[in-house]
N, C-alpha and C positions, 0 to 999 in steps of 0.2 A: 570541797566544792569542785576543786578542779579533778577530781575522781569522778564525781557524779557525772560531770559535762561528759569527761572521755565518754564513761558510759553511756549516756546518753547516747552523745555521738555511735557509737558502733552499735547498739542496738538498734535504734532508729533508724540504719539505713538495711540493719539486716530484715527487720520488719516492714520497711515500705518494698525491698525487694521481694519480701513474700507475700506482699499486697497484689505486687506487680506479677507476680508470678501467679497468682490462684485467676484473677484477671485475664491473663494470659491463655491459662487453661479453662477457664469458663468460656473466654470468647471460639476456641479451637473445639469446645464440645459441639458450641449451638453452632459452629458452621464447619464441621469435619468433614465435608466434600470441597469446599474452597481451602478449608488448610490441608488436605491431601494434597490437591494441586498445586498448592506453592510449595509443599515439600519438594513434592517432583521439580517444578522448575531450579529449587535452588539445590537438589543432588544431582542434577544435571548440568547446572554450570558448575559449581564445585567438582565435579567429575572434571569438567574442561582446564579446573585452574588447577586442579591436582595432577593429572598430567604435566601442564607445561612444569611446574615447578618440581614435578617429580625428575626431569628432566636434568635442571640445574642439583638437586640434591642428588641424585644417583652417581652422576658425572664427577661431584664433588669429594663424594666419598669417596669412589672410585681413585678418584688423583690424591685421593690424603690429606685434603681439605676440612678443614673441622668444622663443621656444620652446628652451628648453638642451636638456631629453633626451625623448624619448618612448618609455615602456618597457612592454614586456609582462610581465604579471605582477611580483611585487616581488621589492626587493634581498632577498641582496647580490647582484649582478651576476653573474648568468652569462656573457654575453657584450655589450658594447660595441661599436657600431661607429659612426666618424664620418668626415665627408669634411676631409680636411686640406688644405693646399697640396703637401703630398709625395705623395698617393692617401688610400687608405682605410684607417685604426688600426684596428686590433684591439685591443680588451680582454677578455682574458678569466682571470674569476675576481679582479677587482684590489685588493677586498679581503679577499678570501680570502689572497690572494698577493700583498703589498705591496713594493715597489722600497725599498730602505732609502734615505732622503734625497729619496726622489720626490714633490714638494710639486704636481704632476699628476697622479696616483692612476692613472697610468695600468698598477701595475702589473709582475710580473716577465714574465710570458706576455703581450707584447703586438709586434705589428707593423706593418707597413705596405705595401699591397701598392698597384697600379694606378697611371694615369698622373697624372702632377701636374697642378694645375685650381684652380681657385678652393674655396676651404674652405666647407664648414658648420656654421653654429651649433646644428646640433644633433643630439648623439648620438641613435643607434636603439640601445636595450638589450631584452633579454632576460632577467628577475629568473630569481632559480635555486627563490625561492616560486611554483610554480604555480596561483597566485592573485591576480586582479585584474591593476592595470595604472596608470598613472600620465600625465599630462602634466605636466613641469616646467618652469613659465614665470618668466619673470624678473619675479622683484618678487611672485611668489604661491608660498603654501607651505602645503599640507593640514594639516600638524602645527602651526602655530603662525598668527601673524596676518599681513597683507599685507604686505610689506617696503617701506619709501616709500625713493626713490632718486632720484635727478634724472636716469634716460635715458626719453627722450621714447617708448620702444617698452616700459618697462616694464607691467606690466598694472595695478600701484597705480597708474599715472596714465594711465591709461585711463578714457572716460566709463563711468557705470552703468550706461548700457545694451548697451553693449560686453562690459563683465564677465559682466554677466547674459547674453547672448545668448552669449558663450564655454564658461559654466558650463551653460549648459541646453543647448546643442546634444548633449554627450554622450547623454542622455535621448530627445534628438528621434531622434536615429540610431539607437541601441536600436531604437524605435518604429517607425520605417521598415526597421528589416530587419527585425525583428519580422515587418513585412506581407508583405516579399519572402522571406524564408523560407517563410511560410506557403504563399503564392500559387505556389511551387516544387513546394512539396508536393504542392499539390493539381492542379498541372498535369504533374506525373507521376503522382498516383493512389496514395492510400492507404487502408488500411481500417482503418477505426474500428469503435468498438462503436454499433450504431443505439439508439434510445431505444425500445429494447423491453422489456417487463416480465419478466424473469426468475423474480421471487420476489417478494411483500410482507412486510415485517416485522408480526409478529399486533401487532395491537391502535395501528398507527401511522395515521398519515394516508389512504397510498392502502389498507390493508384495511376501514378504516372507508367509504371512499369506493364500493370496489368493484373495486379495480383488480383485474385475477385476471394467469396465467402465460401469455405470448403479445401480450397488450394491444401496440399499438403507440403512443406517442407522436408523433401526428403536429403540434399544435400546441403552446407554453406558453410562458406570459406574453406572447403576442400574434404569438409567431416562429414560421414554421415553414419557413423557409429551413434549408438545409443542419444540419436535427438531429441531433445524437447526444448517446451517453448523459452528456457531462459539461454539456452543457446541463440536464438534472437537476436534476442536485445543486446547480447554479450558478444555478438560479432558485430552488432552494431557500431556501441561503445568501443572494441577495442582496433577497429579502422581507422584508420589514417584521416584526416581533413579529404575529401573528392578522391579519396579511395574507391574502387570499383569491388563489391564486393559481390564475386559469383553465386548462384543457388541454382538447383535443380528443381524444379516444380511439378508435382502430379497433382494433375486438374480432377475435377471431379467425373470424367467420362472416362477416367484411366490415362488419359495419353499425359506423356511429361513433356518440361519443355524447361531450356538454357535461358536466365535474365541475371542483370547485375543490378544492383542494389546499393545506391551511395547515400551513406547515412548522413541525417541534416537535423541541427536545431531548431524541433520544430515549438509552434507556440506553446508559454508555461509548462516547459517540460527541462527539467535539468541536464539530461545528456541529449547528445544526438541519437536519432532510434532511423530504422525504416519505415514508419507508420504503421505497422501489422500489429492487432489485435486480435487477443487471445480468443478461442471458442469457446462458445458456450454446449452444454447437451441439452439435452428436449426433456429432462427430469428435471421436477419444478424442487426448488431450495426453502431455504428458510431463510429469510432473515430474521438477524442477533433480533432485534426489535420488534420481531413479530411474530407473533404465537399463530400458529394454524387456524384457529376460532376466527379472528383478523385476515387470515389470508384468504377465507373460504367465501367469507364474508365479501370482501370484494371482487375476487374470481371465480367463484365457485371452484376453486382447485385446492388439493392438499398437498403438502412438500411427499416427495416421494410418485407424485402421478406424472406418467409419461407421455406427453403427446405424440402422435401415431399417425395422426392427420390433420387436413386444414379443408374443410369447405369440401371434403370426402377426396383428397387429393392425397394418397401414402407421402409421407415423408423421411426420410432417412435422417437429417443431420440436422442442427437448428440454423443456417445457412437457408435449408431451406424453407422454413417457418420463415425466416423473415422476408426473402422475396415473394412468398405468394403473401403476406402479409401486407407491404408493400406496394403490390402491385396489387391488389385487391380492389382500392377506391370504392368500397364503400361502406356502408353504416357499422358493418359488425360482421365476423364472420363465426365458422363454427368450428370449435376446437376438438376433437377425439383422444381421448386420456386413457392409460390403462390403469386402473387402480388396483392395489394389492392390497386388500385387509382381511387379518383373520387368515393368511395363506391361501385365498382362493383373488384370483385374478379377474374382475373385470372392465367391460369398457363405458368410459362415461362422456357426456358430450357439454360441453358448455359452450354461450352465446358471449363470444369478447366482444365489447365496441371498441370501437377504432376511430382517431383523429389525424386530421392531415396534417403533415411537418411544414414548418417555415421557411425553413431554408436548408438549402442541399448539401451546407456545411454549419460548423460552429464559427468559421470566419469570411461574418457578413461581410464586404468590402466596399460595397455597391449593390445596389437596387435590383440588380443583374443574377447574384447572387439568389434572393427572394426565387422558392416555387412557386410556380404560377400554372395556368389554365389558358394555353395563346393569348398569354400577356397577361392574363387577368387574375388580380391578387384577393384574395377573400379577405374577410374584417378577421382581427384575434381575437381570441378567445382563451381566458384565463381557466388551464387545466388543473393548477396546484397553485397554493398560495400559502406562504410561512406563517401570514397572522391569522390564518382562521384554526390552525393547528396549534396558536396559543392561548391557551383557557384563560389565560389574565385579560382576554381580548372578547368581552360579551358584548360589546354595542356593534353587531354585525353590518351597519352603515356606514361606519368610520375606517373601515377597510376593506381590502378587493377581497373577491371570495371568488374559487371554480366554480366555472360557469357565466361570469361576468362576461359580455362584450364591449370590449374598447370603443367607444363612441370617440371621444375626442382624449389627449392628449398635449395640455397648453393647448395653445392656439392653432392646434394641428388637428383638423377632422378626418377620422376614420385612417386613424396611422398605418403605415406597415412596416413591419420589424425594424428595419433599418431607420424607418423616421423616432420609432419609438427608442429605439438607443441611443440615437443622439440628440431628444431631448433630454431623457436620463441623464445623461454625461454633461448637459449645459446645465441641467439644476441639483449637481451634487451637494448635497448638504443646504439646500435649497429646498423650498413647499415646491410641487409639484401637482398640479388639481387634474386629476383624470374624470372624465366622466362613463359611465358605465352603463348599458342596456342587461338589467338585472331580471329574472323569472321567476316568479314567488313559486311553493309548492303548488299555487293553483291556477297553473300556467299563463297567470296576470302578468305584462311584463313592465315595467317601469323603471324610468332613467334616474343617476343619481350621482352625486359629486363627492370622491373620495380626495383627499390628500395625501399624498406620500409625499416622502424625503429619503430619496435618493444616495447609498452610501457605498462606499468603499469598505471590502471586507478583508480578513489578513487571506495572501497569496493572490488576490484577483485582480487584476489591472483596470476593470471599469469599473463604477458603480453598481448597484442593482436596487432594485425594491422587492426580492422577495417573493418573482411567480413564475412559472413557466406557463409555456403558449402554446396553442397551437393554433387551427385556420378553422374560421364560423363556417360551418357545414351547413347548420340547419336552413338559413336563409342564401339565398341567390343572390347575395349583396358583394359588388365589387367593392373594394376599401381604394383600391388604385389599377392602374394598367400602367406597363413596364417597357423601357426599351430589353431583351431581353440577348442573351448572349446568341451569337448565330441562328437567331429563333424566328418566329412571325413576325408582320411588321405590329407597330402596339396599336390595338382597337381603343377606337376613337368612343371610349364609355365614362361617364362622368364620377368624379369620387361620390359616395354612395347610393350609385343606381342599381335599380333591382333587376336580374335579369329575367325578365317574363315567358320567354319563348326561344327554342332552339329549331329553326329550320319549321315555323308552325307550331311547334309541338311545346303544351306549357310543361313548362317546369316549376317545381316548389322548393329544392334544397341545389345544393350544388353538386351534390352525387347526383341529381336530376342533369343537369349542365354538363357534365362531364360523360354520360350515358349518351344521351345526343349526340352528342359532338363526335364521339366514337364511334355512331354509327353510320357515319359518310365519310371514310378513308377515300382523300384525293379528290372531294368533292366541295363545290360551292356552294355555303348555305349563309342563310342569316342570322344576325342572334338579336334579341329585342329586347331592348332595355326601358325605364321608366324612370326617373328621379322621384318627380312626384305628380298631383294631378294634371299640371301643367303641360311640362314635361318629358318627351319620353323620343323614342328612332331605335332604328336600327345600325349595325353593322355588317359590312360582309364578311364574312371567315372562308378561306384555302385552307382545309382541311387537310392533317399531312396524311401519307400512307401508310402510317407506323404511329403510335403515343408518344415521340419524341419531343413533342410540343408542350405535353403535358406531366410536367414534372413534379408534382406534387405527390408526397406517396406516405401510403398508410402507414401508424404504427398503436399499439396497443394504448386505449386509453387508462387502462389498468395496469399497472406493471407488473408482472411477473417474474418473480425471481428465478433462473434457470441457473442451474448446479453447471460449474465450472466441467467442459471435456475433459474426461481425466482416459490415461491409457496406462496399465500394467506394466513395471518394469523390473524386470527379476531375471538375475542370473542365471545365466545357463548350468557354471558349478560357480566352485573356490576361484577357481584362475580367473575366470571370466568376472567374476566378485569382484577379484584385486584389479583387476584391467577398468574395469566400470570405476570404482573408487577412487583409482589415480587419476583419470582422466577428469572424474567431478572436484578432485581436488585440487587438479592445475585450474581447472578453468576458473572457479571462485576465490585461486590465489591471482589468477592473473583481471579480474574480475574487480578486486577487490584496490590491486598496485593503481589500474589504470583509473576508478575512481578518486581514488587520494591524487594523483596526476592533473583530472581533469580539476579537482577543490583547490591545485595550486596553482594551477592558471588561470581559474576562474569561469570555468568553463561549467563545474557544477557548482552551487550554493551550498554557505555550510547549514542552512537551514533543512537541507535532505539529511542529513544523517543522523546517526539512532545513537542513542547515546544508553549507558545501563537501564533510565527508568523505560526508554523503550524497549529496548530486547527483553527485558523480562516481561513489560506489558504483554508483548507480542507472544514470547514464551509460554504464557499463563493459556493464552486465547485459543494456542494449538493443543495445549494440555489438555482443556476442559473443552474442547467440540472436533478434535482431530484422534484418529486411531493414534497409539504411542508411536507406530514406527517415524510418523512426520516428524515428533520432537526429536528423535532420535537421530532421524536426517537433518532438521533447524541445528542440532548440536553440533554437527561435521562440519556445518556451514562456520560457524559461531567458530569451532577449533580452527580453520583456514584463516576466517580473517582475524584472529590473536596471533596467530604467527605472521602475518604479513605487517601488522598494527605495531607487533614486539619489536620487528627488524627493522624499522623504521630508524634513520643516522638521527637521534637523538635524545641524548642521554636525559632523564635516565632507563632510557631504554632500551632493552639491550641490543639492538642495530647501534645505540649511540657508545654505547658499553664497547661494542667491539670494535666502534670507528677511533675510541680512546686508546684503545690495546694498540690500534696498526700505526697509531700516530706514536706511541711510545717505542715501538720497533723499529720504526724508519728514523727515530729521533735518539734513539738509546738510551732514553729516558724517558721515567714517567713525566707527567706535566706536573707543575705545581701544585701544591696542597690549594692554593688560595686561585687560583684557574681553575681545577677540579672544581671547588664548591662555588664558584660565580655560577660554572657551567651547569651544574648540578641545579643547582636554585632556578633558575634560568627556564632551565627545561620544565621542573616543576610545578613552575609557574604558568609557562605556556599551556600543559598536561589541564593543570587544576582548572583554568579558565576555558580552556575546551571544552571539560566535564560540565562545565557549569552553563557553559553554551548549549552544550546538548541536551544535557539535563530539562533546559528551559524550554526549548523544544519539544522537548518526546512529554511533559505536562500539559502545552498548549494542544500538540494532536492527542491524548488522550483524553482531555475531558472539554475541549471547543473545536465543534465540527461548523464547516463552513455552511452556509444558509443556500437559499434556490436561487439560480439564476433568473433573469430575464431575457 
């Protein structure tokens, strides 16, 4: 009976193995463009752990070091392999699948193939965790303390400077491919994002300074060797607290010009930055989520067409798309694309509409804040809405939908932004009854009474309900009038009156009002309002001599996804290669120090950081929509920060490995067996409970994306 069971036992797991295995291969047939791409990703980090540990083995032999296994990635053991005097053993799975009485572990699935030779000491495995990677040498052990033993090649009785130089080579190796990945890169030629100004965040460092859209970064902090945009941020980051940090600027007319730049923590952002944002180019993208069918659909554009013009005005950079954008003020303008299909080129014109912005920043603070029309604030109007883009959500009365205008908000008629946020914030998790001025397909309009509740999502400090906004165009309706920053004095016009007349002249929408008003620079005119039949007056308006008054300004009602500025960056030769390489290598080591710096003062959160299921998420995502050279360059990055992560004083890591050595040196002795393994344990546990922190992280930004603002 108990023959049977044995057998049982070992057949049974060697038959659910090959359940598991044909599984395996059936799932890899029907998706063999996603398991190409995870192959890639995982011989591309195994390339990186085979390095570092090639590192610690090389060094080991080298010193006389007897080296038992050398393994990729961790147990249990996927596969084994060692030179015997018979040929080569195979292990595979051995303790998954154990030999009953086999006190050699080597194993039920195991063999021996090739001609017979002299043996090696030491196995080459392959862990079945796709993570990290190991050197096992005699007489040292990562989980506990040195083992002392009397063979003259063990590594406990080896000198300190032996250990340490065993233990730090992984690191070094890191570091030098680190520079030859780089210098691969760059001698086959990659594009980066150049250090161009895309955007300023209001009221940050480079808007205060002057930075505008287009600006070129041609120097900062003293380099102006091979720039781009992650040198930025990374001089940002690694400035001192009201550090002055210099830059050279060429404007877009050519001329340059001297500013200093003191980087500041600005809102919901982990490190200090300068406020510069990245550029965009005038070639329309793709978004993951959105197939071209989709895209055409709502802009008539296809990913790949190039904008050329605005409103028959040439444009050079998307800098400039957005100021005449911007400053456009009215209904829609007209786009000029160049399309490429089929290999012949031509030009195609499409009709955007356009909505007015709210406010001139994302941090409303005051009423003051709010765009406006010489004081005069238009009603909102619901551009996007999270529940009408959820299909479990058919009773389209029961929620806001684009196109809605906010009639009332609680007890507050014809809000504006800033009233509407902080009733939000008073009825968090609370009913909230908005009322709405809705337009059927057939342009019937009628008013209706929604409920929301107000909530708190992960990373966002206020509440929201799930729409964005912009300003009711179509009607001449004020919502409010403002005391406004250094601005006009506020027109005396009642919360929603209509405005009927500019200077005599009717008006019907509020591009109607703002055309007007425009055309008496430095002149007094009237504007004529109504409530209702009752009713109605005028105001005087002082017209300025410039649109300073009128700060509300255009942007697409469509959004358009525009391909990140990319610029060419390839090596002049080899030398130039190696020069470019070292130079990306300091920066992402030092890059990387001053992050862990700012995590232990608390200056960044450990909820930023990426832990293995993100790097390989991320990994995969350049795989499958980026040319190979980018993962090739994400690897050099990846190799930088394992060696700055390895060197880290704590064991058991090997910065902690060789802060053990210096304490054994200056001590003249090792530490205790039963110190060693507290410390040991200790660290491991720290290790393990980070991994699990990140872990949990890089799950929530993988599959829960934050919702729409309000």
């Amino acid at each position: 009976m108990s023959e049977l069971k044995r057998l049982y036992n070992k057949y049974f797991r060697i038959v659910l193995f090959i359940v598991f295995l044909v599984v395996v291969v059936y799932l890899i047939i029907r998706n063999i463009g996603a398991f190409g791409n995870v192959l890639l990703v995982m011989l591309g980090f195994g390339a990186v752990v085979l390095v570092h540990e090639f590192g610690h083995f090389i060094v080991a032999k080298l010193s006389n070091i007897k080296v038992e296994a050398f393994s990729i990635f961790m147990p249990p053991i996927l596969l084994g392999v060692r030179k015997t005097e018979k040929g080569y053993r195979f292990r595979i799975l051995p303790e998954i699948f154990p030999k009953e009485g086999d006190e050699t572990g080597e194993g039920v699935m195991n063999f021996t193939i090739g001609r017979k030779g002299q043996a090696s000491e030491t196995e080459y495995r392959v862990g079945l965790i796709p993570f990290g990677g190991f050197v096992k040498m005699l007489g040292q052990d990562d989980i506990g303390p040195v083992k002392n033993n009397d063979d003259p090649r063990s590594y406990a009785n080896k000198p300190v400077h032996i250990r340490a130089a065993t233990i730090a080579a992984g690191v070094v190796f890191n570091v030098v491919s680190a520079v030859i990945i780089f210098m691969i890169t760059f001698l086959i030629g990659i594009e980066l994002q150049p250090p161009v100004v895309g955007g300023v965040i209001p009221d940050s460092p480079a808007a205060r300074a002057g930075l505008k859209e287009g600006d070129e970064i041609i120097e900062i902090a003293g380099k102006t060797e091979d720039l781009d945009f992650s040198n930025v941020g990374i001089a940002a980051a690694l400035s001192n607290r009201d550090e002055k940090v210099a830059i050279r600027v060429r404007h877009t007319d050519g001329s340059e010009e001297d500013m200093t730049l003191v980087a500041e923590r600005l809102s919901d952002q982990p490190m200090r930055l300068f406020g510069v944002l990245k550029a965009s180019s005038l070639t329309v993208a793709k978004y993951l989520d959105e197939d071209a069918n989709d895209l055409y659909s709502r802009t008539d554009l296809l990913p790949g067409d190039r904008i050329t013009s605005v409103n028959g005005r040439d444009i050079r950079g998307h800098w400039e798309l957005v100021d005449i954008i911007q400053n456009t003020l009215l209904p829609e303008v007209t786009l000029s694309a160049e399309r490429t299909r089929n290999g012949k080129s031509e030009i195609v014109e499409v009709q955007a509409r356009l909505c007015l912005s709210i406010a001139s920043g994302s941090d409303v603070q005051s009423e003051s804040d709010l765009t406006n029309v010489y004081s005069m604030v238009p009603r909102l109007k619901i551009v996007l809405s999270a529940d009408e883009q959820d299909p479990s959500k058919n009773d389209t009365d029961s929620y806001l939908r684009a196109g809605d205008i906010i009639l009332a908000a609680g007890d507050i008629n014809n809000p504006t932004y800033k009233e509407l946020r902080d009733i939000i914030a008073e009825h968090e998790n609370r009913e909230l009854p908005i009322k709405v001025l809705r337009v059927d397909p057939n342009r019937i309009e009628d008013s209706l009474l929604v409920t929301v509740i107000p909530r708190k999502e992960e990373g966002v400090e206020r509440p929201l309900i799930g729409i964005n906004l912009a300003l009711d165009t179509e009607r001449p309706i004020v919502a409010k009038t403002i005391v406004t920053k250094q601005g006009p004095s506020e027109l005396k016009i009642p919360s929603g009156a209509t405005i009927t007349a500019v200077d005599g002249e009717a008006v019907a929408d509020f591009y109607d009002v703002i055309r007007e008003i425009k055309k008496y620079p430095g002149e007094r005119i009237t504007v004529d309002w109504r409530l209702d039949q009752e009713t109605a007056g005028n105001v005087v308006l002082e017209v300025g001599t410039d649109d300073e008054f009128i700060t509300v300004k255009s942007f697409l009602a469509e959004d358009i996804p525009f391909a990140d500025l990319k610029r060419s960056y390839k090596a002049s030769g080899p030398i130039n290669a190696v020069v470019m390489g070292y130079r990306r290598t300091v920066m992402f080591i030092a890059q990387t120090y001053v992050t862990l710096k700012r995590l232990a003062s608390g200056l960044v959160s450990p909820k930023n950081l990426m832990g293995p299921v993100g790097i390989i998420t991320f990994s995969y995502r350049i795989v499958s929509e980026q040319p190979m050279v980018y993962y090739v360059y994400f690897l050099g990055l990846i190799s930088a920060v394992i060696a700055v992560f390895n060197f880290l004083p704590l064991p058991p890591l090997d910065g902690g490995l060789v802060v053990l050595l210096l304490v054994e040196k200056i001590k003249g002795s090792a530490l205790s067996e039963r110190v060693q393994t507290v410390i040991a344990y200790t660290g491991w546990m720290l290790i393990l409970l980070l991994f699990l922190y990140v872990t949990f992280n890089d799950i929530v930004r993988s599959f829960f994306s934050p919702g729409l603002g309000s």
